[in-house]
ROBALUM-257251 format. One record per residue (C-alpha): residue in one letter; z, y negated, x negated; residue number from 1. Coordinates in steps of 0.1 Angstrom, whole numbers, padded with zeros to 4 digits, m for minus. Example, Ala and Ser with C-alpha at 12.3 -4.5 7.8 and 13.67 -1.06 7.14 Angstrom:
<atoms>
+--------+-------+-------+-------+-----+
| residu |    zz |    yy |    xx | num |
+--------+-------+-------+-------+-----+
|      A |  0078 |  0045 | m0123 |   1 |
|      S |  0071 |  0011 | m0137 |   2 |
+--------+-------+-------+-------+-----+
</atoms>
This chain:
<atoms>
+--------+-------+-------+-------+-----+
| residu |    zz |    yy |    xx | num |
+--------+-------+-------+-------+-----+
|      X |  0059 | m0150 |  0227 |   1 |
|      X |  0047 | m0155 |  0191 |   2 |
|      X |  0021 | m0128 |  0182 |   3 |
|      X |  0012 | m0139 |  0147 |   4 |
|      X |  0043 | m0126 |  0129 |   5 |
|      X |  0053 | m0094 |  0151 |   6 |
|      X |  0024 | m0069 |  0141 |   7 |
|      X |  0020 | m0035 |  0141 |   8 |
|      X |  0007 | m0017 |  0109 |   9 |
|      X | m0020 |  0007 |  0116 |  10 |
|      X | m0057 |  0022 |  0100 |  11 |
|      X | m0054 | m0005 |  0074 |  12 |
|      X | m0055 | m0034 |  0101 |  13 |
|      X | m0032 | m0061 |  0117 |  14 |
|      X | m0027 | m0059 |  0155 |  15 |
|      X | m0007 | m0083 |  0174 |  16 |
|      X |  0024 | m0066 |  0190 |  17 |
|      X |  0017 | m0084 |  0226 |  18 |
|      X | m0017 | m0067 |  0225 |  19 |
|      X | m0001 | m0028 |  0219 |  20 |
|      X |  0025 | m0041 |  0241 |  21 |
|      X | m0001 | m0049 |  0272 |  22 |
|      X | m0017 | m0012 |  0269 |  23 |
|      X |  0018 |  0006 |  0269 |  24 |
|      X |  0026 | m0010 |  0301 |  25 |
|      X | m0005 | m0008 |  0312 |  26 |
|      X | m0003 |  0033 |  0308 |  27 |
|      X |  0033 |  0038 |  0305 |  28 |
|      X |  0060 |  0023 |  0328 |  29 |
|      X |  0090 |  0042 |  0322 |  30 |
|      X |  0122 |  0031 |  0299 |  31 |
|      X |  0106 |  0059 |  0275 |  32 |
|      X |  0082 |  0042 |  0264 |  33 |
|      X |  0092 |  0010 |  0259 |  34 |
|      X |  0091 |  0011 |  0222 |  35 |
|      X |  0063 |  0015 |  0198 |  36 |
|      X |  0061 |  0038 |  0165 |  37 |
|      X |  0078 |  0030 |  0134 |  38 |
|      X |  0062 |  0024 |  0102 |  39 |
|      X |  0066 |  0021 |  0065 |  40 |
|      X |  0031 |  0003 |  0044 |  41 |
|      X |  0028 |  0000 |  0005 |  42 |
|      X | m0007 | m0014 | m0005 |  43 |
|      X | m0020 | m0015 | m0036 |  44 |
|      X | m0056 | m0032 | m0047 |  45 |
|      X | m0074 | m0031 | m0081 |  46 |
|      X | m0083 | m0070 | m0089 |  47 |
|      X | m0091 | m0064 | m0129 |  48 |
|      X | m0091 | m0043 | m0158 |  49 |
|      X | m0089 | m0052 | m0195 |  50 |
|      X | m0105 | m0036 | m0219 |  51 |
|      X | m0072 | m0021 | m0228 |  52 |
|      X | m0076 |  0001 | m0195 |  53 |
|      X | m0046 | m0018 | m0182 |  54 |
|      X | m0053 | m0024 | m0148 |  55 |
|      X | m0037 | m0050 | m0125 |  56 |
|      X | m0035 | m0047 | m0084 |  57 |
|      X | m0024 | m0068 | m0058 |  58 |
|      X |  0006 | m0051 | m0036 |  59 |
|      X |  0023 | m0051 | m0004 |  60 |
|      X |  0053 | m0040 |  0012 |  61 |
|      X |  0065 | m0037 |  0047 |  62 |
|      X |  0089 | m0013 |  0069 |  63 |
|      X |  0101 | m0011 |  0103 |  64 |
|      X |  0121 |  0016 |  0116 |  65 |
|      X |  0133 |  0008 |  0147 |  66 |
|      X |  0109 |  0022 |  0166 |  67 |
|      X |  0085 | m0006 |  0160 |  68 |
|      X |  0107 | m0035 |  0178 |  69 |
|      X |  0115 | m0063 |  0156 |  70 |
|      X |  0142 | m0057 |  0130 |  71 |
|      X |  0156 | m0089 |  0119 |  72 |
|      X |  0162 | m0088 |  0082 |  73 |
|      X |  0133 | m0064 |  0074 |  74 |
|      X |  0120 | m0072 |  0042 |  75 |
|      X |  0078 | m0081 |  0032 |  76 |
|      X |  0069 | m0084 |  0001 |  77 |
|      X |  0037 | m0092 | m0017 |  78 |
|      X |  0034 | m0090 | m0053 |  79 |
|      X |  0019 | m0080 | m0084 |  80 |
|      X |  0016 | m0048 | m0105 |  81 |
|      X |  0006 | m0041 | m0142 |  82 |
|      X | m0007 | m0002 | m0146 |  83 |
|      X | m0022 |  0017 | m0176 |  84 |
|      X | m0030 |  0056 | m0181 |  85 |
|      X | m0005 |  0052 | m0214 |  86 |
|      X |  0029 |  0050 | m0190 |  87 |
|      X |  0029 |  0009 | m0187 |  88 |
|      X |  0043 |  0003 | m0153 |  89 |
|      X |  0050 | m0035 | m0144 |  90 |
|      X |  0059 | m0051 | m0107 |  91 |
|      X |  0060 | m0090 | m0104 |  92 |
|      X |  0070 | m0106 | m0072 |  93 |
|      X |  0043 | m0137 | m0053 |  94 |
|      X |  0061 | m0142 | m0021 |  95 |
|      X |  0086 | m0121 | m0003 |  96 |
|      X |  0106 | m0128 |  0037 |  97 |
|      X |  0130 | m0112 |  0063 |  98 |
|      X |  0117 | m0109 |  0098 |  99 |
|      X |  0134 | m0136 |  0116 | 100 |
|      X |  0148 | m0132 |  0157 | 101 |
|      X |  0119 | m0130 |  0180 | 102 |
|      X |  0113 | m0165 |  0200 | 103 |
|      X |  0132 | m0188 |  0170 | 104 |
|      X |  0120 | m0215 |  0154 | 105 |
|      X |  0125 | m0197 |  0125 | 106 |
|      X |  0107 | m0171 |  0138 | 107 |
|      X |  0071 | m0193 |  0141 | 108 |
|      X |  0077 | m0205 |  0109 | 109 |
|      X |  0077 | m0174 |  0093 | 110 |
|      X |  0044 | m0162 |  0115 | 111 |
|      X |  0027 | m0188 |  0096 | 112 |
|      X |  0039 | m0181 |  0063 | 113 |
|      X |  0031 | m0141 |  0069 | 114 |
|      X | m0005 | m0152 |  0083 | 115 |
|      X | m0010 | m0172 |  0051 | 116 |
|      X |  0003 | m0149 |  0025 | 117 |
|      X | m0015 | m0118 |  0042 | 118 |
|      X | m0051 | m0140 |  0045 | 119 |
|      X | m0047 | m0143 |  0004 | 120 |
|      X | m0041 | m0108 | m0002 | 121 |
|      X | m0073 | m0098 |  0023 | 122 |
|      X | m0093 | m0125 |  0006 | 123 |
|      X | m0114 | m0116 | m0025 | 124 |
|      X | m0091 | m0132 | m0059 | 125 |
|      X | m0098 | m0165 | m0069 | 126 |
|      X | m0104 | m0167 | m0102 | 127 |
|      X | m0109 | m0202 | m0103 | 128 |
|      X | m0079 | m0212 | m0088 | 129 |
|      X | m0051 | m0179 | m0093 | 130 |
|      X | m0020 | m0178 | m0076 | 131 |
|      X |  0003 | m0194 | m0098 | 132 |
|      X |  0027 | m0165 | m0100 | 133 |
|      X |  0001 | m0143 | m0111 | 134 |
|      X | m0014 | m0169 | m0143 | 135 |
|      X |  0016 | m0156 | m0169 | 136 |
|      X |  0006 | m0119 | m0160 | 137 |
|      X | m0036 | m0128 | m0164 | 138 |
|      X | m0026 | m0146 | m0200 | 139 |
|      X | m0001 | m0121 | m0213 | 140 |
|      X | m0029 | m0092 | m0206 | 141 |
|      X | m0058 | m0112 | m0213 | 142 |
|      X | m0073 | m0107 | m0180 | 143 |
|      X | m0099 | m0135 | m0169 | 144 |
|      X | m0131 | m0133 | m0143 | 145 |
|      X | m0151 | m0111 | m0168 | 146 |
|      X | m0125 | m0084 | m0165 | 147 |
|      X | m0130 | m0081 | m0123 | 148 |
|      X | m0133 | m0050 | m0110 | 149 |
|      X | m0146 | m0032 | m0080 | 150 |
|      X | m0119 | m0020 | m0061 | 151 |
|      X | m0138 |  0010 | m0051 | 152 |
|      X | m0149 |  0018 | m0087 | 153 |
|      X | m0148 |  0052 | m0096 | 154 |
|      X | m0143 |  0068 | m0058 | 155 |
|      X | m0143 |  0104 | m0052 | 156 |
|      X | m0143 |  0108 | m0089 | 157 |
|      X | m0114 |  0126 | m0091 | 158 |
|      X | m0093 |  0148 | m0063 | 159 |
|      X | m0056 |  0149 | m0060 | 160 |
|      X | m0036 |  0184 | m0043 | 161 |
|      X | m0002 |  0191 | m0046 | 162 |
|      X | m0016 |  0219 | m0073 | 163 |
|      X | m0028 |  0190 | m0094 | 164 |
|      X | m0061 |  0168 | m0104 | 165 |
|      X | m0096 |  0178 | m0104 | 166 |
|      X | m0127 |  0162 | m0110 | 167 |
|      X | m0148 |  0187 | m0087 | 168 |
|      X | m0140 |  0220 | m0095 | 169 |
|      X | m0125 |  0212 | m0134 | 170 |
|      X | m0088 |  0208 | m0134 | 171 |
|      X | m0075 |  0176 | m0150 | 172 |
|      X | m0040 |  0180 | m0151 | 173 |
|      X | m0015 |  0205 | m0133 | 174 |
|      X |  0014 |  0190 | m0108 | 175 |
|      X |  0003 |  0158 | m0118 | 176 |
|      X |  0026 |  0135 | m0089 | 177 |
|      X |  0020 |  0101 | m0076 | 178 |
|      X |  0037 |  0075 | m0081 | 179 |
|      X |  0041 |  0041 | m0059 | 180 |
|      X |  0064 |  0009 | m0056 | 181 |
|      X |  0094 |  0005 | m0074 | 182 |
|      X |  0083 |  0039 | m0097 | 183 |
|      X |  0085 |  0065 | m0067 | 184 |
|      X |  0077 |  0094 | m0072 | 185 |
|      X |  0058 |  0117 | m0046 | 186 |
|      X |  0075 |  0151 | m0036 | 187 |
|      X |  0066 |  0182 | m0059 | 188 |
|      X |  0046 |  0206 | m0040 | 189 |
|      X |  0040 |  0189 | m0008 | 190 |
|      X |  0009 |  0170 |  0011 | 191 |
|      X | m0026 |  0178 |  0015 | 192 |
|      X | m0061 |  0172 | m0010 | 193 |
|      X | m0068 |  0139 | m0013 | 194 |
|      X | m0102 |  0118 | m0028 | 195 |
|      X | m0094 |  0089 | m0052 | 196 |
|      X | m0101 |  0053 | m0035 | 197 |
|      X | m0104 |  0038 | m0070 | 198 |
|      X | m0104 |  0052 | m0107 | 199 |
|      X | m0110 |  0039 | m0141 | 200 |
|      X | m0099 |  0049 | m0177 | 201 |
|      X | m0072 |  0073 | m0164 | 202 |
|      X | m0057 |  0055 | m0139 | 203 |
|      X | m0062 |  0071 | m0105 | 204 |
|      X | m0052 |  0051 | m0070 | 205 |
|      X | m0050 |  0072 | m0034 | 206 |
|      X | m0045 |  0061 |  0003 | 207 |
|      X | m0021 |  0085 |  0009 | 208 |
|      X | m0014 |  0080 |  0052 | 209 |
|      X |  0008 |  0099 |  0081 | 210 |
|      X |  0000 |  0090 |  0114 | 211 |
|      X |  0005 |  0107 |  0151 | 212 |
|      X | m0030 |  0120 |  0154 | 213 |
|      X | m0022 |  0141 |  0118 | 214 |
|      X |  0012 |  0152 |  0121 | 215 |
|      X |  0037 |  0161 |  0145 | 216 |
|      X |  0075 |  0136 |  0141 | 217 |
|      X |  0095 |  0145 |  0114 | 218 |
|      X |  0069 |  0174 |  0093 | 219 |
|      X |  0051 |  0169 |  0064 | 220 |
|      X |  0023 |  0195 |  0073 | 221 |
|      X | m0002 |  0168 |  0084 | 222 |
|      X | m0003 |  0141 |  0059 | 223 |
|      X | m0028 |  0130 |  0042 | 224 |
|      X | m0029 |  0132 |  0007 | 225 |
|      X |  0009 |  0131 | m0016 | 226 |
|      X |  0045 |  0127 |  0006 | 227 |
|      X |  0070 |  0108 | m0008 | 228 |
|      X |  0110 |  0108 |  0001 | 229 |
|      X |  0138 |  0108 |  0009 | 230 |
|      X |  0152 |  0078 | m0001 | 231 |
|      X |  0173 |  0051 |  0012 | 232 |
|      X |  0148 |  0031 |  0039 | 233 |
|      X |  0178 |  0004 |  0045 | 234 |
|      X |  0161 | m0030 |  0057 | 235 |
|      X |  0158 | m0056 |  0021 | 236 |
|      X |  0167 | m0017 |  0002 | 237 |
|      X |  0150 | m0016 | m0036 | 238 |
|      X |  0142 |  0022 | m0028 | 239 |
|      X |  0120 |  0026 |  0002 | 240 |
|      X |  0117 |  0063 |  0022 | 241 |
|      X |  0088 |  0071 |  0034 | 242 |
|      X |  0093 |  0108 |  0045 | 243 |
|      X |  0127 |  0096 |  0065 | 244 |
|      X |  0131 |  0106 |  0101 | 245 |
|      X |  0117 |  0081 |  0129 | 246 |
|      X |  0089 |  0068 |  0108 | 247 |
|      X |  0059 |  0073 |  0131 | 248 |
|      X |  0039 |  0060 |  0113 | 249 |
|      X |  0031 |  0057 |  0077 | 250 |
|      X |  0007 |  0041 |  0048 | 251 |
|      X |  0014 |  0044 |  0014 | 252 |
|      X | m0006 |  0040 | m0017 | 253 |
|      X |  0002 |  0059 | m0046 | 254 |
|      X | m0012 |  0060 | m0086 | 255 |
|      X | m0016 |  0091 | m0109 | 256 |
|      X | m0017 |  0081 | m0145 | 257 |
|      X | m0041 |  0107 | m0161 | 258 |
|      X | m0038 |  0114 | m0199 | 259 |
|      X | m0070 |  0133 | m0196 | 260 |
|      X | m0091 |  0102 | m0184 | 261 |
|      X | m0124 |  0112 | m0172 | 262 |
|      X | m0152 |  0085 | m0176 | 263 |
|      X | m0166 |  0060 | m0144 | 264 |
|      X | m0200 |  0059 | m0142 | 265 |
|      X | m0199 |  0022 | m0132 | 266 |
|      X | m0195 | m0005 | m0150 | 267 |
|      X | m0164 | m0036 | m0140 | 268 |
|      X | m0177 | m0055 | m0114 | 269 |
|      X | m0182 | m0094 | m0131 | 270 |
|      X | m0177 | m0117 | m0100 | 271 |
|      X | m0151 | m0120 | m0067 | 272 |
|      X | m0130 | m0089 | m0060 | 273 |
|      X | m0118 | m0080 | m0023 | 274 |
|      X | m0093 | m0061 | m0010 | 275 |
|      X | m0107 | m0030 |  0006 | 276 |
|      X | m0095 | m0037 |  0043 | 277 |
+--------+-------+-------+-------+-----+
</atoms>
């Protein structure tokens, strides 16, 4: 069995499949738990920001709603986005694959590809060497190594609740939403108070997460920080759901763009940047 490919999504982490699968056999040996949880992941990770305040991130994408068995032709994507607290919103593909057929050649040559794409993203940015699909973006906004950022600048600054922003007790904004990949909005009203992981000049970033411990299948009551769905989940889909029925379990990262944009008290971080996992 090939275990570098068929991995579970969970607490911000990679585990092989064979490893979960051990442990529910271990525990479990009835037909009813043959399966493991479902899961929908969007990522997003500050790398720089210009003095513009236009801030660009690293992303990821991945799903898998078949009760976490492999679903051939669900799609991963890693990419680029392009972010600023005056409404720019920009995604640029690096790499994107289908899950192959479990066992296939194919199969263990996409396990290697995955492995390699998913060590560059955990990796701090090389700014001496950038990913070539990400040069255009760094020239047309004038990014370069002096504009690196920690990606945990400005955490806890501000607080997000379905009510709105606050920067400890001061309200921001009211029913300010999240958005995430492809410009999705989160659902008005709905989710639980949530700290910022990152946040510079108006441009707020939250690891909005669902997961069994937190909430019971198919309620919202439990989730950490915004909800977003419905929307169409289909596998390779331009329009992922993330509050759909039979996702278990669920990580996804989502940006409030303040117009009120309350000041970091530390400064751009001038040397490599790393993801936060």
């Amino acid at each position: 069995m090939d275990v570098g490919f068929r991995t579970f999504v969970s607490g911000r982490r990679f585990v092989p499949v064979v490893s979960a699968a051990i442990c529910f056999v271990l525990l479990f040996s009835s037909p009813v738990f043959a399966s493991g949880p479902s899961y929908l992941t969007i990522w997003m990770d500050p790398v720089a920001v210009n003095p513009s305040g236009q801030v660009l991130m690293r992303t990821f994408y991945r799903s898998n709603q078949s009760d976490g068995q492999p679903l051939a032709g669900s799609e991963i994507r890693f990419g680029w986005l392009i972010v600023s607290a005056q409404g720019l919103w920009k995604e640029y593909g690096h790499f994107s694959m289908k899950e192959t057929e479990d066992g296939s050649a194919e199969d263990k040559l996409q396990g290697e590809m995955f492995n390699r794409q998913m060590n560059q993203f955990e990796s701090p940015f090389d700014w001496a060497n950038p990913p070539v699909s990400v040069q255009p973006i760094l020239k047309t906004y004038n990014l370069g190594r002096a504009h690196a950022v920690d990606p945990k600048l400005g955490k806890g600054t501000v607080k997000w609740t379905p009510r709105g922003i606050y920067a400890r007790k001061k309200l921001l904004e009211r029913d300010a939403g999240q958005l995430t990949l492809g410009k999705k909005p989160s659902l008005k009203n709905a989710g639980a108070e949530i700290d910022a992981a990152f946040f510079t000049r108006g441009v707020a970033l939250f690891r909005n997460e669902s997961k069994p411990e937190t909430e019971k299948r198919g309620a919202v009551s439990g989730a950490k920080g915004a909800v977003f769905g419905p929307a169409s989940a289909a596998p390779g889909g331009k329009n992922p759901g993330i509050r759909e029925s039979g996702v278990d379990v669920w990580e996804v990262d989502g940006i409030c763009l303040l117009k009120t944009q309350q000041k970091t008290q530390k400064k751009p971080q001038r040397g490599k940047t790393k993801a936060r996992r």
